[in-house]
C-alpha positions in Angstrom: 115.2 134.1 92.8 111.5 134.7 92.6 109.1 137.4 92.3 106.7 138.8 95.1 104.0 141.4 95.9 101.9 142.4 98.1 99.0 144.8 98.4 96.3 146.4 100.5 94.3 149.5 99.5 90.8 150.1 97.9 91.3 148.6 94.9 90.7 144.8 93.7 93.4 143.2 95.1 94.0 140.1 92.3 93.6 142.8 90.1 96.3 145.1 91.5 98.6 141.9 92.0 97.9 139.6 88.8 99.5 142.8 87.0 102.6 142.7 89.3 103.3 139.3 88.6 103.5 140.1 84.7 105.9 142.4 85.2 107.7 140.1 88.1 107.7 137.2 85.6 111.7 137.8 84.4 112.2 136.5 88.5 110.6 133.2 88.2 108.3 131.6 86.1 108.1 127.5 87.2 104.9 128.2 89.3 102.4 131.3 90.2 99.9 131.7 93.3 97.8 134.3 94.4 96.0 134.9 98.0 93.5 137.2 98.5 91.4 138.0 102.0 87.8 138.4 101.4 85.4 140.8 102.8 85.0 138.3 105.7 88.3 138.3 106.6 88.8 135.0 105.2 92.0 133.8 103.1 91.9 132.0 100.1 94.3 130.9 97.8 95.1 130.1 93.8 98.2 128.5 92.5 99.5 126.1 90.1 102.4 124.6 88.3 103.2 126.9 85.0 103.7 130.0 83.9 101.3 133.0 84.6 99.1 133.3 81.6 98.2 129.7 81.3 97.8 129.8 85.2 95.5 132.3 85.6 93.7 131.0 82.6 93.2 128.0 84.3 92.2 128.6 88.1 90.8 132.6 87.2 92.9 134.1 89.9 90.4 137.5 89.3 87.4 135.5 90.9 89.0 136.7 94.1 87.5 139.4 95.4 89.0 141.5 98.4 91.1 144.4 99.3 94.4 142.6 100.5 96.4 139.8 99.2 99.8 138.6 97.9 101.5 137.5 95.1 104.4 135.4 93.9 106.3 133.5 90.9 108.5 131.1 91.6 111.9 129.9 90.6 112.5 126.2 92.2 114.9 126.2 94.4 113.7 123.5 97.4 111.3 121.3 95.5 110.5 120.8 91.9 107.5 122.9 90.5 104.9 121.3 91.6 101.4 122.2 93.5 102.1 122.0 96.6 105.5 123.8 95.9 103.9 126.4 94.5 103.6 129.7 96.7 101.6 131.1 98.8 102.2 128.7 101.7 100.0 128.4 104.4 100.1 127.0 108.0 98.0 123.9 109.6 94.6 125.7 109.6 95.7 128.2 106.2 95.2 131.5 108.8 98.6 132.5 108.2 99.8 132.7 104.4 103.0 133.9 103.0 105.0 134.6 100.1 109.0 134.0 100.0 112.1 135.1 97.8 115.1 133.4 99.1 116.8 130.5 101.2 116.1 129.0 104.8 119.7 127.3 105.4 118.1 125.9 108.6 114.6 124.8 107.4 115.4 121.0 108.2 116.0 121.8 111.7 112.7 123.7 111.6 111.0 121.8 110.3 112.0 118.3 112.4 110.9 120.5 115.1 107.6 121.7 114.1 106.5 118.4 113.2 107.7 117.0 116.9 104.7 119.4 117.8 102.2 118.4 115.4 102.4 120.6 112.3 101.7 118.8 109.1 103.4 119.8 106.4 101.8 120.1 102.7 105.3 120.9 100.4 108.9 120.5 100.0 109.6 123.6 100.4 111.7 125.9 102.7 109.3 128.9 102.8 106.6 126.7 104.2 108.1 126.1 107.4 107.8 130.3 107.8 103.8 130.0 108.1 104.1 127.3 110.6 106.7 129.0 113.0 104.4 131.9 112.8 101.3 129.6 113.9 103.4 128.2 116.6 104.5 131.7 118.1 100.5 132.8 117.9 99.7 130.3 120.7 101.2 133.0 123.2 101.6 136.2 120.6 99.6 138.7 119.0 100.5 138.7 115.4 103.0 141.4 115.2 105.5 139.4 117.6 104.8 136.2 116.7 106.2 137.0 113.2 109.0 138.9 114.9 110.2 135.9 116.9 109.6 133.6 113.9 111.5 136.1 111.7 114.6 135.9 114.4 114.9 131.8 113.7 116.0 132.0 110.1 119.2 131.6 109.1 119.8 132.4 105.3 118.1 135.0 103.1 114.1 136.0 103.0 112.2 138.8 101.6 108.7 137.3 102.9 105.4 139.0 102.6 102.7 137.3 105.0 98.5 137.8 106.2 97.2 137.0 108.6 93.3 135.7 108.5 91.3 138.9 110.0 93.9 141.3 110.0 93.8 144.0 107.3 97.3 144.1 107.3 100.7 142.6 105.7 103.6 141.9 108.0 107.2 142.1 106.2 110.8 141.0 106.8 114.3 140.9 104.9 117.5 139.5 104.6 119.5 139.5 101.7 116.6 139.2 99.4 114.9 142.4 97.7 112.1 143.9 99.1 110.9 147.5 98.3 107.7 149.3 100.3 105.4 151.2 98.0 103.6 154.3 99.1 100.2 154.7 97.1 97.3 157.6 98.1 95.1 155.6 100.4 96.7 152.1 99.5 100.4 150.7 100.4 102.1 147.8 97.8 105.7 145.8 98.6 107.4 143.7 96.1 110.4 142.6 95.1 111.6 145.9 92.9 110.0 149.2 91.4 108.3 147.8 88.8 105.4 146.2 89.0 104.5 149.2 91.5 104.9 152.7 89.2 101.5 152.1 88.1 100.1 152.9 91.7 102.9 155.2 93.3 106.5 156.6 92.6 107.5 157.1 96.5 109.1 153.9 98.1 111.0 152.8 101.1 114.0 150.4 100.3 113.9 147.6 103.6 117.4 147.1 105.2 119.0 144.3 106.4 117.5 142.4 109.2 114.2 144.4 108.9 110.4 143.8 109.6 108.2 146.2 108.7 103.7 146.1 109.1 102.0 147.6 106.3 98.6 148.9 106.6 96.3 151.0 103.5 97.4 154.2 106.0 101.1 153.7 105.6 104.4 151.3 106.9 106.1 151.1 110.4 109.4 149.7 110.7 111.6 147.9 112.6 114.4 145.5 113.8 114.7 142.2 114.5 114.6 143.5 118.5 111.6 145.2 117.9 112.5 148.5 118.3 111.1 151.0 115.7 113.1 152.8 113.0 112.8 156.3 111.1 112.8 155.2 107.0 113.7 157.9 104.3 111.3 157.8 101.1 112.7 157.9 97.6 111.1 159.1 94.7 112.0 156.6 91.4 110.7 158.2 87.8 111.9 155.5 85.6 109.8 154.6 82.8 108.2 151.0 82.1 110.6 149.6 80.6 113.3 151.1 82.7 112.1 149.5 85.7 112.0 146.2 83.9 115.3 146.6 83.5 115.4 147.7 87.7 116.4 151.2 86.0 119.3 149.8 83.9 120.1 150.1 79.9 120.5 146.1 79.9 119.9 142.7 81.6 123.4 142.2 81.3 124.4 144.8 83.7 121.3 144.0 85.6 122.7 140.7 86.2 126.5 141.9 86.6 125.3 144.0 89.7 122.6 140.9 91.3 125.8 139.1 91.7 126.2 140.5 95.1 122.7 138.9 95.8 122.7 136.1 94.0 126.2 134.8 95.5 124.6 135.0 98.9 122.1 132.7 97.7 124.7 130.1 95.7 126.8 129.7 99.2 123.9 128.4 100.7 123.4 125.1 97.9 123.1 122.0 99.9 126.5 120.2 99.1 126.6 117.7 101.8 125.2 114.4 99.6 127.9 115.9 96.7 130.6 116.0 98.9 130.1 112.2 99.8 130.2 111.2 96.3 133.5 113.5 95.8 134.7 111.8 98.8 134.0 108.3 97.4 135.5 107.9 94.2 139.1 109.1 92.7 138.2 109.0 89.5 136.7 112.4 88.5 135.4 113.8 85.0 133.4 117.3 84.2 131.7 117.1 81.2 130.4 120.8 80.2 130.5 123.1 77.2 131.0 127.4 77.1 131.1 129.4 80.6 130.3 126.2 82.5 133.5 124.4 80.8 135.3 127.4 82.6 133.9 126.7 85.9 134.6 122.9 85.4 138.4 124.1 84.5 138.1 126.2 88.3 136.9 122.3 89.9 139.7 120.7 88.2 142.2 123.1 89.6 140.6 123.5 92.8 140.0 119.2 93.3 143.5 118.7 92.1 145.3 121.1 94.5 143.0 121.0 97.5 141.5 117.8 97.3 144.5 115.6 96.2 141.8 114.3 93.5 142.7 113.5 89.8 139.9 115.4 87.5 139.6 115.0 83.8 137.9 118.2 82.0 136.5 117.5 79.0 134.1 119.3 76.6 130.8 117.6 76.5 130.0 117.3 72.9 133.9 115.5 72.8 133.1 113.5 75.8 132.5 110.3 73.9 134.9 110.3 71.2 137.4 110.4 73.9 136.4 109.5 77.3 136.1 105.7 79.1 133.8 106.1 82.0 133.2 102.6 84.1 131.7 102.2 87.8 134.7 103.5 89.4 134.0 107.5 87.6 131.8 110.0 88.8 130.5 112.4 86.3 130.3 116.2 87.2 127.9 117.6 84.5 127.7 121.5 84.8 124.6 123.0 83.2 123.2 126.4 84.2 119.9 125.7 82.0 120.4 121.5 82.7 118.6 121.6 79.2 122.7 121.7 77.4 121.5 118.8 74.6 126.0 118.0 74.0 126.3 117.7 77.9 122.9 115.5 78.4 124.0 113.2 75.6 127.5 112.8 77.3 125.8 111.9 80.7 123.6 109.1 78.9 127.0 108.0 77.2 128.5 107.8 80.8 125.2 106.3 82.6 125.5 103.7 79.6 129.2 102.4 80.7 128.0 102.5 84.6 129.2 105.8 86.0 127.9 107.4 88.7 125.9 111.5 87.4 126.5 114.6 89.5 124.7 117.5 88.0 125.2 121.4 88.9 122.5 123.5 87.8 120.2 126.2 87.9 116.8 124.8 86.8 114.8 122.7 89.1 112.9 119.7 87.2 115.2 120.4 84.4 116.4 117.3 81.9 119.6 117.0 83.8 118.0 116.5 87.0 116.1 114.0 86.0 119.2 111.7 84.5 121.6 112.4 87.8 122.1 110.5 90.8 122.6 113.8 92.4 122.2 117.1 91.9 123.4 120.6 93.4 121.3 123.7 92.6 122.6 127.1 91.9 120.1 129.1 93.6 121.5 131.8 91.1 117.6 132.7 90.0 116.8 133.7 86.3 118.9 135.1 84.1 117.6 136.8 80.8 121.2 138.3 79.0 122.4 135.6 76.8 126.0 135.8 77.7 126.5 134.3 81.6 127.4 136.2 84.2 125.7 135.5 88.1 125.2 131.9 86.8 129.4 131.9 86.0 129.9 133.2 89.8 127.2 131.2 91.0 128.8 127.9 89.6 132.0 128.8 90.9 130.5 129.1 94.4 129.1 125.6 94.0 132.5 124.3 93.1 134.0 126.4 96.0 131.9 124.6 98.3 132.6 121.3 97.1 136.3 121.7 97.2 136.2 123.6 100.6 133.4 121.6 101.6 133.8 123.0 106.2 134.7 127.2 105.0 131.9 129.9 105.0 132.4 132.0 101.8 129.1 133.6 102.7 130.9 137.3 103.0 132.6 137.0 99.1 129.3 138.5 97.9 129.7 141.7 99.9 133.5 142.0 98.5 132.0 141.3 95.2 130.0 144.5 95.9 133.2 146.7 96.8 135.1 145.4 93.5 132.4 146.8 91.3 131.9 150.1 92.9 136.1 150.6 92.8 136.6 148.8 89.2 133.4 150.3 87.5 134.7 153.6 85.7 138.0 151.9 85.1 136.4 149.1 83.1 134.4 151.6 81.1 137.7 153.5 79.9 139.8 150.5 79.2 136.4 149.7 76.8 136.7 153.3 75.5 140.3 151.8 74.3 139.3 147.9 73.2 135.9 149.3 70.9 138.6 149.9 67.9 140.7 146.9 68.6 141.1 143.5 65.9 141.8 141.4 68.5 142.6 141.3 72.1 144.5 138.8 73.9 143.8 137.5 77.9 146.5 136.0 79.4 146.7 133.8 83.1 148.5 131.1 85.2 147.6 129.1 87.7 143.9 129.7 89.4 143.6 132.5 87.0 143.9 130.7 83.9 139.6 129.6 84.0 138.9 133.1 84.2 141.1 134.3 81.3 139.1 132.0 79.1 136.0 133.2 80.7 136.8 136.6 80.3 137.8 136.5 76.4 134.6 134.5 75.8 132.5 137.2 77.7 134.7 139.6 75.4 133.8 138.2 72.0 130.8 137.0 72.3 129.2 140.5 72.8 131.5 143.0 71.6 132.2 140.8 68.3 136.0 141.6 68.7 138.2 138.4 68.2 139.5 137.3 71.9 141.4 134.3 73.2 143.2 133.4 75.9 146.3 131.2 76.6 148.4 130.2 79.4 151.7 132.7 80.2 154.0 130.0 79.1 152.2 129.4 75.8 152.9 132.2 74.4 156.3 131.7 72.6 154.8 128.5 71.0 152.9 130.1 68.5 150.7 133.3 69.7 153.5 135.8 70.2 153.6 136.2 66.2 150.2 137.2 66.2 151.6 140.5 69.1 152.5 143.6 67.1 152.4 147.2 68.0 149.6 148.3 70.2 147.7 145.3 70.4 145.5 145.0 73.6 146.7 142.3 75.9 145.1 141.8 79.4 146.6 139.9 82.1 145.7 138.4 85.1 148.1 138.7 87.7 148.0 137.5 91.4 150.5 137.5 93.9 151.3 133.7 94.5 153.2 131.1 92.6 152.8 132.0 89.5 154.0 136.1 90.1 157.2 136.0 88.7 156.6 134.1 85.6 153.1 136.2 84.9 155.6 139.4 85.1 158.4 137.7 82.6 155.4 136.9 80.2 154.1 140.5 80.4 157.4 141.3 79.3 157.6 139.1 76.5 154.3 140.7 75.0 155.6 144.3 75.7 158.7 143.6 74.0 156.7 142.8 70.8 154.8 146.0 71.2 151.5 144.5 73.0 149.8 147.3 75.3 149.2 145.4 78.6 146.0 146.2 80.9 146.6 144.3 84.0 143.9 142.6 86.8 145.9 142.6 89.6 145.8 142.0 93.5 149.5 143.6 93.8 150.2 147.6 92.9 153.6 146.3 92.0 152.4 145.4 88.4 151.9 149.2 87.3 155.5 149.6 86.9 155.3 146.7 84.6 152.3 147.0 82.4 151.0 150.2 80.5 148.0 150.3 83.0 146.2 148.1 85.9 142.9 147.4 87.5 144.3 147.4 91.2 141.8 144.6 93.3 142.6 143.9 97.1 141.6 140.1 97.8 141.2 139.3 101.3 141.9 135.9 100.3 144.3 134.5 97.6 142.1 131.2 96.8 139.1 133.3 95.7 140.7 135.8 93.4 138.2 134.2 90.3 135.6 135.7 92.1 137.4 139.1 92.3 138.7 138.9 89.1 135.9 138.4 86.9 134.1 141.3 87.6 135.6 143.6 85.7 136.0 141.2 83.1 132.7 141.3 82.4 132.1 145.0 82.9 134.8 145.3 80.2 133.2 143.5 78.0 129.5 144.9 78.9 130.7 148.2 78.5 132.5 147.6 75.3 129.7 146.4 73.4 127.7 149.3 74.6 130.4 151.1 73.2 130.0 149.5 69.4 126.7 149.5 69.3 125.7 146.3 70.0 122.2 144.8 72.3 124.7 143.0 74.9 121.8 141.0 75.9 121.2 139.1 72.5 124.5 138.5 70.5 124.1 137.5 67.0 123.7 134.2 66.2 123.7 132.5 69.7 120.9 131.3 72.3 120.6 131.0 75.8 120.2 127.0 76.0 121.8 125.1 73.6 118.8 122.4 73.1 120.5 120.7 69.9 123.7 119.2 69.0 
């Protein structure tokens, strides 16, 4: 996920932008670039590897003087942060320069092509191979349809922003990416939400799907991928500063909750294919990871074991060696949404020591972990601020889904994820109404759903500071049923498979002793059995931990809300662990 903006008006365009990117920041923050078009139509262009203060310390991005330019900051997802990785990208001759939030799935193939006809490229990037289609498409299009036709080669998501040398105008498209039309008095703005644009204007246009749109300092037309033109409806958004920092909510925790449906899109798209090979290659298989990326290594375990035939070993990474005996016949899966975990880094190094082969799943381009794997599969899940995970969880997941189902497209689970938290919303926010008071609550799973009971009672306690664990159905009469007395909250997660029958004997068992059972379910059967039941239709049995976990963590959300407590910074805990 990264941060863009673009402007055209009266007003000093680095000016208008540099003060966009401060408050686009949260998006990205590996690398920052500016361009600007001067008063001779000319581009130029400042960027560098960093963050944005001690960029624009260093190359002065308000030297540049014109009335039109663009903006972004980046979070690596093709290409460490680097230069030449850094955006805006330009084309052979740098008359066409863009800005990109998002993925190009097909960018090889593009790019194989582009340089059969000459174009030499400057980055790693995906986003670069944009400029260059453009300058291809000019040689027999005016500038409009040349973008258009560009625009209709992609396959993944884009919100790109793009100027064209002499033309006082922006050219727009999106596709699963965030982009948002501003609508100033004599000067127009885009970016990638509200907020670095309230300063200028309150009245926006929200792009759709599949959309180009030309912005002008007079105003925005809009259009399909076809061409033909479309009527847009305004909005009028009067949130406050630090509302829109936010994107208008209380907390970057339910920010992050609802960019699931975006950032999914994004983690479906990771490049598994040299992963898969190693998978393929070896049969001896351990995860080293520690908290919410433990879970997601449980959720590979099951998923290998059952799908792929392949015997996986789980094991927490600051226990990994006391306890583990890698050789040159293991590979190592280390899952690390920062790649920064200090316990799972000194397990990899205790694994590279004794020969074995490093797989990292991350987040963080250029991060430590990167640079001690073999190989590594990126997340694509863009920043996240709240302390307790949530997108990355559901990103990590996706990664592992791939792996496991390495020929399926799960490209359409982030659109269901959408439905689940518009139908589970207000029922999560009741059943918290019920947990704030509670000593302890208890999550219980089998099967696939086992990973996210652990998930979900970690999410639980670590912001609503209400004791939570989880066990597996059939533990419970070896030692947790004495702890189930009279109207203590047990929540259960319940799918119609394998496991059904025994899930409904084990609800049992805790409702004899008194336990009041909120069931997660993909079957309306189970309200005759427990006292209540989130009710979630899964169009697909295999990916119920991605249904599942949603309300999870809007029960948890909404129940520290409901005590009191900053849900994005828990007491005593950090977002990377950097010590041991």
């Amino acid at each position: 996920m990264c941060g863009i903006i673009g402007y055209v008006g009266d007003k000093k365009a680095s000016e208008v932008i540099l003060e966009g990117l401060k408050a686009l920041e949260y998006r990205g923050y590996d690398s920052v670039g500016i361009a600007v078009m001067d008063r001779e139509g000319r581009i130029r262009v400042k960027k560098d590897r960093g963050m944005l203060e001690e960029v624009s310390k260093k190359v002065d991005f308000l030297e540049m003087d014109g009335f039109l330019g663009i903006g972004h900051t980046r979070w690596a997802t093709h290409g460490p942060p680097s230069f030449e990785n850094a955006h805006p990208h330009g084309d052979c001759e740098g008359k066409v320069v863009l800005v990109h939030n998002g993925v190009i799935e097909n960018y090889l193939e593009l790019r194989e092509e582009l340089e059969g006809k000459g174009h030499r490229f400057s980055s790693q990037t995906d986003s670069e191979i944009v400029a260059h289609l453009i300058e291809e498409y000019r040689k027999d299009s005016e500038e409009f349809e040349a973008f258009r036709k560009a625009i209709n080669r992609l396959k993944g998501s884009y919100a790109i922003v793009c100027m064209v040398e002499g033309k006082e105008k922006l050219f727009l498209a999106r596709k699963n990416s965030p982009l948002i039309v501003g609508f100033g008095n004599g000067e127009m703005l885009c970016a990638s939400d509200f907020t670095p644009m309230l300063k200028h204007t309150k009245t926006f246009a929200i792009m759709d799907e599949e959309e180009v749109c030309v912005v002008d300092k007079a105003g925005a037309r809009f259009f399909d991928l076809r061409g033909n033109e479309r009527k847009k409806e305004k909005v009028e958004v009067k949130w406050s500063p630090e509302e829109a920092e936010k994107g208008g909510y209380p907390h970057y925790m339910l920010k992050e909750i609802e960019e699931q449906r975006y950032s999914l899109k994004e983690s479906f798209m990771a490049d598994v294919r040299k992963a898969s090979g190693l998978v393929e290659k070896y049969e001896k298989i351990d995860v080293i990871a520690a908290g919410t990326s433990y879970h997601a290594g449980l959720m590979l375990k099951y998923l290998f074991q059952k799908e792929l035939k392949k015997r996986v070993d789980v094991v927490i990474a600051s226990e990994y060696r006391y306890v583990a005996v890698p050789d040159k016949k293991t590979l190592v899966i280390a899952i690390s949404q920062s790649g920064e975990t200090a316990d799972t880094l000194q397990a990899i190094k205790f694994a590279k020591k004794h020969g074995a082969k490093i797989l990292a799943i991350t987040n963080v381009v250029g991060s430590s972990i990167t640079r001690v794997a073999d190989e590594t599969v990126y997340m694509n899940a863009g920043p996240e601020i709240g302390v307790a995970a949530t997108k990355t969880f559901t990103s990590q997941l996706a990664v592992v889904y791939k792996l496991a189902f390495p020929e399926k497209d799960f490209s359409y689970v982030a659109d269901e994820i959408a439905r689940v938290m518009e139908e589970t919303g207000e029922k999560a926010k009741e059943t918290a109404q019920k947990l704030k008071f509670a000593k302890s609550v208890f999550f219980i799973g089998r099967g696939i759903c086992m990973p996210i009971a652990y998930e979900g009672a970690l999410k639980f306690k670590e912001i609503s500071y209400i004791h939570g664990e989880a066990y597996a159905g059939g533990e419970l009469k070896h030692g947790p049923l004495s702890l189930i007395e009279k109207d203590v909250p047990v929540i259960a997660l319940v799918q119609r498979d394998e496991t059904y029958e025994k899930m409904i004997g084990s609800i049992k068992e805790v409702k004899a002793r008194g336990a009041h059972v909120i069931a997660i379910t993909d079957s309306k059967e189970i309200e005759k059995v427990a006292d209540e039941a989130i009710v979630i239709e899964c169009k697909e049995k295999t990916l119920s931990p991605f249904y599942f976990i949603i309300p999870l963590q809007l029960i948890a959300y909404y129940t520290s809300v409901e005590r009191g407590i900053n849900p994005d910074k828990p007491r005593n805990l950090a977002k990377s662990v950097t010590v041991e």
